[in-house]
N, C-alpha and C positions, 0 to 999 in steps of 0.2 A: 177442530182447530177454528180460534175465530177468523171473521174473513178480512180485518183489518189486520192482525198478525202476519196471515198469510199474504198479503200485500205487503208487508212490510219486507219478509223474508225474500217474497219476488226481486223487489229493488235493491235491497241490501247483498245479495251475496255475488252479484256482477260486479257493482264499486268494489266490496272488498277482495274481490280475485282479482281485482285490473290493477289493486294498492297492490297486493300480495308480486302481480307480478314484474313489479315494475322494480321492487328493491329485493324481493328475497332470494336467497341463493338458491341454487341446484333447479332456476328454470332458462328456458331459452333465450341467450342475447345475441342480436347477431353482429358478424365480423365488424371490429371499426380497424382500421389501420392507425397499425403503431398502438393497441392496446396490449399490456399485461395478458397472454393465456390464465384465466378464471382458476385451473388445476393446476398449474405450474406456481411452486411454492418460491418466493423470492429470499432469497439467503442476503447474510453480508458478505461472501465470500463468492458471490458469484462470478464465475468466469474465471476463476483461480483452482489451476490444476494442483492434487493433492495425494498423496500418498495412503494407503489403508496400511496399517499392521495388527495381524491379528494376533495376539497373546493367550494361549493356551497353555492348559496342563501338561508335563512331560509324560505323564499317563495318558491322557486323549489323544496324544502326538503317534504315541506307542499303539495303541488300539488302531488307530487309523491303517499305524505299517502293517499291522497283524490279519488287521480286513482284506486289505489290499492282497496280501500274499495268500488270500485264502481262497478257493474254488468256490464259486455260488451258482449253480446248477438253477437253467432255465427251462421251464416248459417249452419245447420244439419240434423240432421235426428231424430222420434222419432218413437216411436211403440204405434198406437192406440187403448187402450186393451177394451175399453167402450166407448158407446154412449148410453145414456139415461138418467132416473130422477135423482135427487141429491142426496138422500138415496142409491139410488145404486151405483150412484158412488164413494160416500163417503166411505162405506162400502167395496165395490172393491178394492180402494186402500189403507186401513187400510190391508185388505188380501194381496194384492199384497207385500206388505212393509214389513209384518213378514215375507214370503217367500223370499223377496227379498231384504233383508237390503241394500244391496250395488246398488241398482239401483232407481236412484230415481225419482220422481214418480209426475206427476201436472195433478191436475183439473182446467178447464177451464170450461167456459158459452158459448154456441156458441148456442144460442134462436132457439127453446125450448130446447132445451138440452144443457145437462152435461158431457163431454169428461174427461175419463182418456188418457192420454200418457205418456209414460216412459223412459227413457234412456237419455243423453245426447251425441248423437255418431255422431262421425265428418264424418262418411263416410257412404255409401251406402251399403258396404260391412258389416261391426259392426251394422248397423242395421238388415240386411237379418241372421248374424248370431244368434241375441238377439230376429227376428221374430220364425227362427225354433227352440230356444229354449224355448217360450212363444206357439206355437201354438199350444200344448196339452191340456195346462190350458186354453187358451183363442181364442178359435179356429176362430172366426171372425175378428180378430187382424190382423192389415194392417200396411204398413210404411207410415210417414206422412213429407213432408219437415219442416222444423218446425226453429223457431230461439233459438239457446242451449246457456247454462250455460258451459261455457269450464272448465273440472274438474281440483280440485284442485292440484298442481305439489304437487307430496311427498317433505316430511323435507331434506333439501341439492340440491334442485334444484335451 
C-alpha cells in the first residue's frame, strides 16, 4: 500500500465513524428527557384504546374445538406404586384415589401383570418429590418415564 494512502485512510475513517455516529440509527444515544423512545413506533391513534376481532373460517373454528377435545400425550414422569394381579390392582387404586383425590391414578396390562402408576409430572424433580411422599404407603414404588396427560390450566388461563 502507498504510505500517502495509508495516511489518508488513518485520518479518514475516525471523521467518518464520528459522522456515522452522530446521525445513524441503531447506535448509542443517551437519555434526554421528554425525548421519543428511538424503538417505540408513533401511531395516529396513540393512546386510543381499541378493540381486535379476529375473523376466521367456520372450519379453523371447527379444527381448533376438535384439537381442544383431543388428548396430546407428553413426555413425563409417573410413580409406579403396583405390579401384580388385577384384583390387586384394582383395589390399590380405588385406595390410592380416596387418599389421593387430586392425583390421578392408571392401570395398565403389561402380560402377566397389572401396573398401577400415578401422577402426571412433567419433570424429574415433581416426580422424586410425589416418590418421597408415597414411599411410606408404598415402599416398593419407583419412577417410571412414562407419556402424560398435561393437566388441566385453571379457569382464566
Amino acid at each position: 500500500m502507498h504510505p500517502s494512502l495509508l495516511l489518508i485512510a488513518i485520518v479518514a475513517l475516525p471523521i467518518s465513524a464520528m459522522a456515522q455516529s452522530e446521525s445513524g440509527p441503531g447506535y448509542f444515544r443517551p437519555y434526554q428527557e421528554g425525548a421519543t423512545a428511538v424503538d417505540t413506533p408513533v401511531t395516529a391513534h396513540q393512546g386510543i384504546e381499541g378493540m381486535v376481532v379476529v375473523k376466521a373460517d367456520p372450519k379453523v373454528e371447527r379444527l381448533m374445538e376438535q384439537f381442544a377435545a383431543q388428548k396430546h400425550p407428553q413426555p413425563g414422569y409417573r410413580v409406579q406404586v403396583f405390579l401384580g394381579d388385577r384384583k390387586t390392582a384394582e383395589e390399590t387404586k380405588r385406595l390410592f384415589l380416596q387418599k389421593n383425590p387430586d392425583t390421578p391414578a392408571y392401570l395398565s396390562w403389561l402380560a402377566p401383570n397389572w401396573r398401577l402408576r400415578v401422577g402426571d409430572l412433567r419433570t424429574r424433580l415433581e416426580a422424586e418429590r410425589l416418590l418421597r411422599d408415597l414411599r411410606a404407603a408404598y415402599p416398593g414404588s419407583y419412577i417410571v418415564p412414562d407419556e402424560i396427560e398435561m393437566p388441566a390450566l385453571p379457569p382464566g388461563h
